[in-house]
C-alpha positions as CSV (number, residue, x, y, z in Angstrom):
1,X,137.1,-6.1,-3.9
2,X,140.0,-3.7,-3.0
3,X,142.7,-3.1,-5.6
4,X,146.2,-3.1,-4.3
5,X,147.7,-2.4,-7.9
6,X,147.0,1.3,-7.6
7,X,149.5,1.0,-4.5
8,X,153.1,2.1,-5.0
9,X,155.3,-1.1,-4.5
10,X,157.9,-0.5,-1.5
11,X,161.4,-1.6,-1.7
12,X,162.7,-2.7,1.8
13,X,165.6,-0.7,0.4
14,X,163.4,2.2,0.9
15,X,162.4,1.5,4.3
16,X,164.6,2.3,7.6
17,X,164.1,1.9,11.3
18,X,163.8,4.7,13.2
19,X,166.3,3.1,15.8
20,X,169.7,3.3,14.0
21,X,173.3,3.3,14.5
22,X,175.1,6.6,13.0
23,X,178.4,5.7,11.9
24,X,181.0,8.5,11.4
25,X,183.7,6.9,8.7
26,X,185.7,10.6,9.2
27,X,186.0,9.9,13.2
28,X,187.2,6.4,11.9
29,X,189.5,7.3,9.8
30,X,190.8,9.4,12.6
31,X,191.4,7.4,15.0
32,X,193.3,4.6,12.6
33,X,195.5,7.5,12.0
34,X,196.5,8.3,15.5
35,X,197.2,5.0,16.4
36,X,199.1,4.3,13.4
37,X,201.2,7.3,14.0
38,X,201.3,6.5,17.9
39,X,202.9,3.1,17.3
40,X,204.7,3.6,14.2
41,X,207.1,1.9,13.2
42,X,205.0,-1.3,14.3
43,X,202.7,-2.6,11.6
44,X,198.5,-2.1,12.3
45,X,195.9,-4.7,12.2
46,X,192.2,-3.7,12.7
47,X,190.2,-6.0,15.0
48,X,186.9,-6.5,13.2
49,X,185.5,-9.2,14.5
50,X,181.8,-9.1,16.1
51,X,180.8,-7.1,13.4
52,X,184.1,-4.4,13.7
53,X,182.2,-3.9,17.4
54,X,179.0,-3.6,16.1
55,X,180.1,-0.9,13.8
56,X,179.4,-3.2,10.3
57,X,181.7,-5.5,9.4
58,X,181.9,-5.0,5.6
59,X,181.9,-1.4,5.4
60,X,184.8,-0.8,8.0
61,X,186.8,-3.7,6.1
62,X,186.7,-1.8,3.4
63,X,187.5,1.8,5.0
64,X,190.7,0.0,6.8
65,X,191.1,-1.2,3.0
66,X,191.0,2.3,1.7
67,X,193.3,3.5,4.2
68,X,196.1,0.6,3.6
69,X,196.0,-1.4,6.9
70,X,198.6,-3.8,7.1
71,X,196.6,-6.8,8.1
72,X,192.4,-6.9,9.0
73,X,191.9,-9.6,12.2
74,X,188.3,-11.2,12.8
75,X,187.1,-14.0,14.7
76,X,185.9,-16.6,12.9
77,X,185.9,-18.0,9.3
78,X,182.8,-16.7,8.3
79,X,183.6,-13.2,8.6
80,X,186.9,-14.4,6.7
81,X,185.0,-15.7,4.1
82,X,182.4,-12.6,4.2
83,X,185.4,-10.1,3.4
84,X,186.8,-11.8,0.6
85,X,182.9,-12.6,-0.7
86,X,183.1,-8.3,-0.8
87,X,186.3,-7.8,-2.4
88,X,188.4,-7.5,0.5
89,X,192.2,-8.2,-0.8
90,X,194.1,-7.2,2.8
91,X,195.6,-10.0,4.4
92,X,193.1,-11.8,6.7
93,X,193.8,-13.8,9.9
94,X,191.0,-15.5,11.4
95,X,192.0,-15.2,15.3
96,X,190.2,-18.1,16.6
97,X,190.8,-22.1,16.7
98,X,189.5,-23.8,13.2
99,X,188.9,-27.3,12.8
100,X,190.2,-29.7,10.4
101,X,187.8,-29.3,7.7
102,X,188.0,-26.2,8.2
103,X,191.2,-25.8,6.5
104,X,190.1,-26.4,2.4
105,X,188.0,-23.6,3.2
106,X,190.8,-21.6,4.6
107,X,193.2,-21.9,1.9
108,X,190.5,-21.5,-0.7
109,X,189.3,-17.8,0.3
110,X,193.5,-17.2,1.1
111,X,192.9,-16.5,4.6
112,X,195.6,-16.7,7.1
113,X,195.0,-19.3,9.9
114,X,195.9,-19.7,13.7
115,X,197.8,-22.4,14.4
116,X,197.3,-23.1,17.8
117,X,198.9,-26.6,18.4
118,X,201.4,-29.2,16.5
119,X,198.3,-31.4,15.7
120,X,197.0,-28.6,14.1
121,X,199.8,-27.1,12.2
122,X,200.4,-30.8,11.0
123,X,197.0,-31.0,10.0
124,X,197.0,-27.8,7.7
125,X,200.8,-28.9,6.0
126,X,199.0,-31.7,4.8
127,X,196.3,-30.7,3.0
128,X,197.8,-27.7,1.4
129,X,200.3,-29.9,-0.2
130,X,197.3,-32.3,-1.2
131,X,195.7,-28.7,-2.7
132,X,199.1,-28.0,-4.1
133,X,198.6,-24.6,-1.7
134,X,201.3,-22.6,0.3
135,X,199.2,-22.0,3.9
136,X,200.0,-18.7,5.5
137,X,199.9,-19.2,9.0
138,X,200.0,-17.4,12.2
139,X,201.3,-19.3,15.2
140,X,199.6,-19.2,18.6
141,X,201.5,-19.0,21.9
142,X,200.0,-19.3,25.1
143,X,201.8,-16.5,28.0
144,X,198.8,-16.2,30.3
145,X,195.5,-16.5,29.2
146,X,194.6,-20.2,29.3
147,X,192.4,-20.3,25.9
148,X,194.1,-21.5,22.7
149,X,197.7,-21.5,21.8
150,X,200.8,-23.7,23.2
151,X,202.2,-22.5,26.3
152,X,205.1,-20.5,26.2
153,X,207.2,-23.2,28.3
154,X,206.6,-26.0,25.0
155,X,207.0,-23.4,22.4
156,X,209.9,-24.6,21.6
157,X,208.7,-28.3,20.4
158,X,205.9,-26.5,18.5
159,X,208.4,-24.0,16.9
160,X,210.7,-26.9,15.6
161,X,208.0,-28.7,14.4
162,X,206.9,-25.3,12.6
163,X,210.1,-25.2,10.7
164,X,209.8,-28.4,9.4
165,X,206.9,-28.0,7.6
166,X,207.0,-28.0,3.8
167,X,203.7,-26.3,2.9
168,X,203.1,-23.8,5.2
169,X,204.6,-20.6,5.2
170,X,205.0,-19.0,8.8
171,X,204.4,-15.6,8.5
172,X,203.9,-14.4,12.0
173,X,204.2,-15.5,16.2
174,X,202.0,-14.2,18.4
175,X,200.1,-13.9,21.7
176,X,197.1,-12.2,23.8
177,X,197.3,-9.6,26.5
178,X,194.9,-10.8,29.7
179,X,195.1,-7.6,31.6
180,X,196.9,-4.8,29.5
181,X,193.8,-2.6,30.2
182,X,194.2,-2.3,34.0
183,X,196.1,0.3,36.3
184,X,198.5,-2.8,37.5
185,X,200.6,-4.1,34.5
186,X,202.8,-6.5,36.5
187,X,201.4,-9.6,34.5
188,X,201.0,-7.8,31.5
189,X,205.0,-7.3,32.0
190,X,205.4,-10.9,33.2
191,X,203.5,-12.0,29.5
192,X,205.7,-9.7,27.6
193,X,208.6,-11.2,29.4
194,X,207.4,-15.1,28.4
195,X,206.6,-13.6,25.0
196,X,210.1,-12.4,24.1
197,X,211.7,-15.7,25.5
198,X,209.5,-17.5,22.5
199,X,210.6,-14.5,20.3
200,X,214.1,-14.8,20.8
201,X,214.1,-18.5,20.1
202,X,212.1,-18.0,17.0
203,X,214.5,-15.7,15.9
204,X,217.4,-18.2,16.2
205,X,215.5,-21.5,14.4
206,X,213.5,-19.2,11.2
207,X,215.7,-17.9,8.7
208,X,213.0,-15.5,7.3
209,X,212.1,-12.3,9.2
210,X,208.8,-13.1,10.8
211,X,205.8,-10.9,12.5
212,X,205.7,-10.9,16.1
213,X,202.6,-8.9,17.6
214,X,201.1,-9.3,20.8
215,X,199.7,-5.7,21.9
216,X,195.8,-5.1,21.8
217,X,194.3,-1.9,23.2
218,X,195.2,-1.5,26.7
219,X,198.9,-2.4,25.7
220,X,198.9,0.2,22.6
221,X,197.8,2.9,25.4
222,X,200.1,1.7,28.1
223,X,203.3,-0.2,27.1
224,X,204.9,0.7,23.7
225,X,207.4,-1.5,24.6
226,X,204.9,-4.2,23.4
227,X,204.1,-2.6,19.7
228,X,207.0,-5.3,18.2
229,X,206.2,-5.7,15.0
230,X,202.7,-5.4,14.8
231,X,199.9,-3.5,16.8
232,X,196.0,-5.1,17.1
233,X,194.0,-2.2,17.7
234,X,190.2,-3.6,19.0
235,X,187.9,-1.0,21.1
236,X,190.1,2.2,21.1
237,X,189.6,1.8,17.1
238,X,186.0,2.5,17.6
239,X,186.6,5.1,20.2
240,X,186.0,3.5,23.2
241,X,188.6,3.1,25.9
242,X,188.7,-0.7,27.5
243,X,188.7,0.2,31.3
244,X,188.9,3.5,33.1
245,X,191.9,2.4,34.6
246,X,194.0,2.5,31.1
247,X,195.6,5.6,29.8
248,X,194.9,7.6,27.5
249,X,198.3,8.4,25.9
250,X,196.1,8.4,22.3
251,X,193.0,10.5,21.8
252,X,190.7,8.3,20.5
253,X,186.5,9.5,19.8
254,X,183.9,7.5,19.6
255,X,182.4,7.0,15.8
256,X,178.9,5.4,16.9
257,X,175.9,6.8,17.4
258,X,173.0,5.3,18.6
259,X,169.6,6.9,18.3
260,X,165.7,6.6,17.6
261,X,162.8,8.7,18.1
262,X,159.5,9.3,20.4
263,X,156.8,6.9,18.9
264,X,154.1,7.6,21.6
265,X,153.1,10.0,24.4
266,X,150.7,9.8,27.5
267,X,149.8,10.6,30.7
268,X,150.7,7.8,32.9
269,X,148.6,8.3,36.3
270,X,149.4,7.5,40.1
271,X,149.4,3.8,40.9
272,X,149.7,2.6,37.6
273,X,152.6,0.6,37.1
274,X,155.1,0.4,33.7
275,X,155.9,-2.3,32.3
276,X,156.8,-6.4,32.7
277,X,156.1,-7.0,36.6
278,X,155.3,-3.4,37.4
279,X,158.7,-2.7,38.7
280,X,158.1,0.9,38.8
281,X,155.1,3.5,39.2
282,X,154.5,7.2,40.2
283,X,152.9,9.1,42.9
284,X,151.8,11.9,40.4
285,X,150.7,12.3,37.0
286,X,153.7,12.2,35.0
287,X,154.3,12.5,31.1
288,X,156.0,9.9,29.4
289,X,156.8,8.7,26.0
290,X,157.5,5.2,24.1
291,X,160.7,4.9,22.2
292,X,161.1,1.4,19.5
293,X,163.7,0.3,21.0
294,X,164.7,-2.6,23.6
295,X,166.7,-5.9,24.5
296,X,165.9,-7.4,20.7
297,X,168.2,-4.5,19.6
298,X,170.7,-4.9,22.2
299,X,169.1,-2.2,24.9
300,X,169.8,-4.6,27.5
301,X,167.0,-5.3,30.0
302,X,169.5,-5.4,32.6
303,X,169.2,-1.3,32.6
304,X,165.5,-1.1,33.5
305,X,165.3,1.6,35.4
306,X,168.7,3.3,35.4
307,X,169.3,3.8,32.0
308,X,168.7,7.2,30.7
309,X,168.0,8.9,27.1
310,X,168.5,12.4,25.7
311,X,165.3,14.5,23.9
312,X,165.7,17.9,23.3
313,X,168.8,18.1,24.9
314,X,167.7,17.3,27.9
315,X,168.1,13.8,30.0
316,X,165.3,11.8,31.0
317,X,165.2,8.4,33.0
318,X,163.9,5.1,31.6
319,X,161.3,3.7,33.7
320,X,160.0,0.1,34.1
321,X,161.4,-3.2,32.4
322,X,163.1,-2.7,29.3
323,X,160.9,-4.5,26.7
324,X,162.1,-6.5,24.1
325,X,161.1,-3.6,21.3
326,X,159.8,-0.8,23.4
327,X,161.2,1.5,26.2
328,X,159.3,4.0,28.3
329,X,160.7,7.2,29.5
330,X,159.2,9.7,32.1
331,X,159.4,13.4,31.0
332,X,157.6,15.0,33.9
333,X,156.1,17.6,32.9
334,X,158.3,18.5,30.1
335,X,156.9,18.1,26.1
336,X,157.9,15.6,23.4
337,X,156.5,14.8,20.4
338,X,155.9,12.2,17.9
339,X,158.7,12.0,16.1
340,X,161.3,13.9,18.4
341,X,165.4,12.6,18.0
342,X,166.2,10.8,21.0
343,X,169.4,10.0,21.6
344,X,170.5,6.5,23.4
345,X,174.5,6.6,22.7
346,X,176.0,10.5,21.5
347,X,175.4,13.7,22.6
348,X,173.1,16.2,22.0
349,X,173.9,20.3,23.0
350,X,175.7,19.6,26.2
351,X,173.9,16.5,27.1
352,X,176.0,13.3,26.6
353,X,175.8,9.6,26.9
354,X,178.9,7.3,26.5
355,X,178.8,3.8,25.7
356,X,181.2,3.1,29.6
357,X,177.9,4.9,31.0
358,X,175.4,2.3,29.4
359,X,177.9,-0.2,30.4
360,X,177.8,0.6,33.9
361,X,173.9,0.9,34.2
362,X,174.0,-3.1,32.5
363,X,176.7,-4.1,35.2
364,X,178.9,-4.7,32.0
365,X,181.9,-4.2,30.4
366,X,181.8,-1.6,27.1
367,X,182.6,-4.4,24.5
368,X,179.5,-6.0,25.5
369,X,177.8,-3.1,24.5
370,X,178.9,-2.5,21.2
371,X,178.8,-6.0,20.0
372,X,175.3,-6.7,21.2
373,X,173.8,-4.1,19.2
374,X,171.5,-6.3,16.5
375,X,171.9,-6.4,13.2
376,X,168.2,-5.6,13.0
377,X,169.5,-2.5,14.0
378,X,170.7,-0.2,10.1
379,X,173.3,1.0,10.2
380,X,173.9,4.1,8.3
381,X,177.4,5.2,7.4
382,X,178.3,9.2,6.9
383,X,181.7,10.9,6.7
């Protein structure tokens, strides 16, 4: 009988994936600082929903804590509740539509809500007074992108009925930008314009000095004139720029990288196809090598065969269908071996792969990117 109690016992702590993300807190800290400076005096509020981007929720939450953001914005109310669960004291407002019962939930973890309709803002003055709470609130108005929020021509019913509340404390008005990332701004203007209409009437009904913030990346590059009160910084806070049309009036660097390392090496012969379907094959003996990585970690499968990796420096090509945990990549007749860095976002000498380039090979846009990275994925923090 074998006797396993002469074997070391292995903490999972202990145990990492080769395939990681490499997150630089220093390059973050960076580029919170330029775009506070950029849009100063306007108020910041980190976007850190989806994970902050994939980056790790908790652990940027608590950078953007240690570096006195105004305000932290995320998605939904479990990353709300996630935050505060990990001693997050910033304001928090949840950006997307809640439900009714919802709200106790809300008001417990002293998270600031959307209010995205009368119905809705009726709904949370009544049961904070049945708590006996004061509801902070963010109202929602609708100038062009047909989601939630009431549109800008009814704000003004929505805004008196706002003021007559008697348990909710409006702290802020604001919108969404549709297009602020593209060369053409002319509806990003016409938004701005509806906007300020809503602003001005606000102004005139609520005797307290309220925050009105509208501008998200594209907008913080392109139109200062938009910065009001308050700035939501999403992609550019990461590093990443949200078209290739927007400019780049702020220097921004990318904090992520994404790498493993060679697993396996062979000799892959003519006529012998790689991977699912066989979509691809040489006419020579080529040497390749397997890398632990694939759609289950976000390498999406929509990139077999035009996705490329660095090793040594060097570029190589990945060839066949992108598995769910394994990737194949042809290195001629160059050498690799087991264990070798390889780098699938970053750079490496004066090689370089950009989370836009691994967009284009999916036929996606770069936020897709960062937020389908898999939390099965470790992510390991350095400054």
């Amino acid at each position: 009988m074998n006797n396993y109690n002469n074997y070391p016992v292995i903490s999972l702590d202990d145990i990492i994936r080769p395939t990681q993300l490499i997150i630089d807190l220093k390059v973050l800290k960076e580029n919170f600082n330029k775009i506070k400076q950029h849009v100063k005096p306007a108020r910041v509020m980190p976007i850190l929903k989806a994970n902050a981007y994939g980056h790790g929720l908790v652990r940027i939450a608590q950078l953007m804590q240690e570096l006195n953001a105004d305000y932290i914005g995320v998605a939904v109310l479990e990353e709300g509740i996630l935050l505060r669960e990990t001693g997050i004291k910033l304001p928090i407002l949840v950006l997307g539509g809640i439900w009714g019962n919802q709200i106790p939930i809300f008001l417990k973890h002293n998270l600031t809500m959307t209010a995205s309709s009368i119905e809705k803002l009726n709904q949370i003055d009544e049961i904070a007074g049945k708590m006996n709470i004061k509801a902070k609130v963010h109202l929602k108005i609708d100038t062009g992108m047909e989601r939630i929020g009431v549109h800008y021509y009814n704000a003004k019913n929505f805004l008196n009925a706002a003021v007559k509340t008697k348990n909710v404390i409006i702290e802020g008005i604001y919108s969404h930008f549709a297009n602020s990332e593209k060369g053409d701004l002319s509806y990003t203007k016409l938004q701005l314009e509806r906007f300020q209409e809503v602003i001005w009437y606000a102004e005139k009904i609520f005797q307290e000095k309220l925050i009105f913030h509208i501008s998200n990346s594209g907008a913080i590059l392109q139109m200062p004139e938009a910065n009001l009160d308050m700035v939501r910084p999403g992609i550019m806070l990461y590093g990443v720029y949200p078209s290739n049309e927007v400019k780049k009036t702020v220097e921004v660097k990318s904090a992520l990288t994404w790498k493993s390392i060679v697993v396996y090496f062979k000799v892959i012969k003519p006529n012998h196809p790689v991977g699912y379907g066989s979509t691809w094959q040489t006419d020579h003996n080529i040497r390749s090598v397997t890398i632990p990585v694939g759609y289950g970690d976000g390498y999406m499968r929509s990139m077999s065969n035009k996705a490329e990796v660095i090793i040594r420096g060097k570029r190589y090509p990945v060839i066949g269908t992108i598995s769910m945990d394994q990737i194949v990549v042809n290195i001629e007749n160059d050498t690799a071996y087991n264990g070798d860095e390889v780098i699938l976002i970053g750079s490496d000498g004066n090689s370089k792969i950009t989370v836009e380039e691994m967009a284009d090979w999916a036929g996606t846009i770069p936020y897709e990117i960062l937020t389908n990275i898999n939390t099965r994925v470790p992510r390991v923090y350095i400054e």
